[in-house]
SETINU-628938 format. One record per residue (C-alpha): residue in three letters; residue number from 0; x negated, y negated, z negated. Coordinates in Angstrom, 1 decimal, always signed. Example, Ala and Ser with C-alpha at 12.3 -4.5 7.8 and 13.67 -1.06 7.14 Angstrom:
<recs>
+-----+-----+--------+--------+--------+
:   r :   k :   east :  north :     up :
+-----+-----+--------+--------+--------+
: Ala :   0 :  -12.3 :   +4.5 :   -7.8 :
: Ser :   1 :  -13.7 :   +1.1 :   -7.1 :
+-----+-----+--------+--------+--------+
</recs>
This chain:
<recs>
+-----+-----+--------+--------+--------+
:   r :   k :   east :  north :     up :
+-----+-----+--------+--------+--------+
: Unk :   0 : -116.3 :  -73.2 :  -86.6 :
: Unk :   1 : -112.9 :  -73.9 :  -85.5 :
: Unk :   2 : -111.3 :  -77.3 :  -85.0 :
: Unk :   3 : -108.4 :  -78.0 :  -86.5 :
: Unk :   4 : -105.2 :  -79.6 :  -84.1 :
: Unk :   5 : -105.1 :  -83.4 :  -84.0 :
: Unk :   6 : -101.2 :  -82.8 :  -85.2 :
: Unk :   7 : -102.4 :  -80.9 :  -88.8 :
: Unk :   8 : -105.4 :  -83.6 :  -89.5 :
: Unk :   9 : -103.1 :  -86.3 :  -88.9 :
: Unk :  10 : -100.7 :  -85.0 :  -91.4 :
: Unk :  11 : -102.9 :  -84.0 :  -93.7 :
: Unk :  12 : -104.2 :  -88.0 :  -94.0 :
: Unk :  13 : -101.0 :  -89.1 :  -93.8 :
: Unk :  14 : -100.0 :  -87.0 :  -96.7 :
: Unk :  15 : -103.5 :  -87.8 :  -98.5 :
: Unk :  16 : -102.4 :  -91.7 :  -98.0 :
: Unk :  17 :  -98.7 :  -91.6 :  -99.5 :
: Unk :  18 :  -99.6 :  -89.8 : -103.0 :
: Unk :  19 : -101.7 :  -92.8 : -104.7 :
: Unk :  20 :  -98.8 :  -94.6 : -103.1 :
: Unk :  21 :  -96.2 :  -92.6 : -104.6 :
: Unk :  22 :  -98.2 :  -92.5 : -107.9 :
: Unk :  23 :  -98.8 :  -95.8 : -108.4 :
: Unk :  24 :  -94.7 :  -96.6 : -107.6 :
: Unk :  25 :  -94.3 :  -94.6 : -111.0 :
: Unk :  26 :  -96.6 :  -95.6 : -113.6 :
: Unk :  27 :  -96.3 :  -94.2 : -117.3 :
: Unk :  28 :  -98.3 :  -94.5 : -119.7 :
: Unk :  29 : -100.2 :  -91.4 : -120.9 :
: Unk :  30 : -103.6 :  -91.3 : -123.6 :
: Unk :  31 : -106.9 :  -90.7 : -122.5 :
: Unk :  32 : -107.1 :  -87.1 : -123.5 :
: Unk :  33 : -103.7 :  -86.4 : -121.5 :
: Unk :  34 : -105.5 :  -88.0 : -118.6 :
: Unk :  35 : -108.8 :  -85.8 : -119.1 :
: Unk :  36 : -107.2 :  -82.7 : -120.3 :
: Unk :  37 : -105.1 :  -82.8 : -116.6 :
: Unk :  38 : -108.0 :  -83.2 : -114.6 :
: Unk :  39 : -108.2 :  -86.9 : -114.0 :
: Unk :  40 : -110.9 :  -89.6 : -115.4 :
: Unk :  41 : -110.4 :  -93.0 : -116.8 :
: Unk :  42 : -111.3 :  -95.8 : -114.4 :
: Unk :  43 : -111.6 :  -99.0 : -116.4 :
: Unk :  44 : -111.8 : -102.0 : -114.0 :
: Unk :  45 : -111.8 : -105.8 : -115.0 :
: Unk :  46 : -109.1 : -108.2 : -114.6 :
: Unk :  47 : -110.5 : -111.5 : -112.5 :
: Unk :  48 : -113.6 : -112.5 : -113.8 :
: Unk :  49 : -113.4 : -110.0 : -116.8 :
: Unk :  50 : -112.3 : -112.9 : -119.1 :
: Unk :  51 : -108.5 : -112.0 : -118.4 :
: Unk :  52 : -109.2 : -108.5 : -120.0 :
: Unk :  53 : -109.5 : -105.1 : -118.1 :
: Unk :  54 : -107.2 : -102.0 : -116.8 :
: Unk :  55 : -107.5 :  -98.7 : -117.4 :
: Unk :  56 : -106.2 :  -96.3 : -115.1 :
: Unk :  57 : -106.3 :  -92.3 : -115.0 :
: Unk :  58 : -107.3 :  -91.4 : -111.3 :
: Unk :  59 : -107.0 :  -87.7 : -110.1 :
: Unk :  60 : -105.5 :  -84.5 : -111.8 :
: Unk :  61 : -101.9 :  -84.3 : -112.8 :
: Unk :  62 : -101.9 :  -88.4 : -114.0 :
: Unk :  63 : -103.2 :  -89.9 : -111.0 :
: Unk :  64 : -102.5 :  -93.3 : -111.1 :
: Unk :  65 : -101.2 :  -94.2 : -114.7 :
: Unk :  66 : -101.8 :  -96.4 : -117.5 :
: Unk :  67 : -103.9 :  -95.4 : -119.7 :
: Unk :  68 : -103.7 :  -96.3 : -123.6 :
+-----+-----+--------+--------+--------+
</recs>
């Protein structure tokens, strides 16, 4: 098996690091089927103690990183 050069797998984290940066910047709002249909799932994650409410998010696929309604 052939290693790859230290230059290519430090891009290739770097680039894996800035797109749920660049995702998150930009959130819109999309429905849960738009988030499923493009390949993502719904992440649904509490806010505090749960007694503030939760979030859900779409992570992965073509929504990565938005609201979900």
């Amino acid at each position: 098996m052939r290693k790859l050069p230290y230059t290519l797998l430090a891009a290739l984290a770097a680039s894996a690091l800035a797109v749920p940066v660049s995702a998150s910047a930009l959130p819109a709002d999309v429905t849960a089927s738009q988030c499923v249909a493009g390949g993502g799932m719904i992440v649904i994650s509490a806010v505090g103690d749960g007694s503030q409410g939760y979030t859900k998010r779409c992570m992965g696929g073509v929504h990565d990183g938005q609201t979900v309604l």
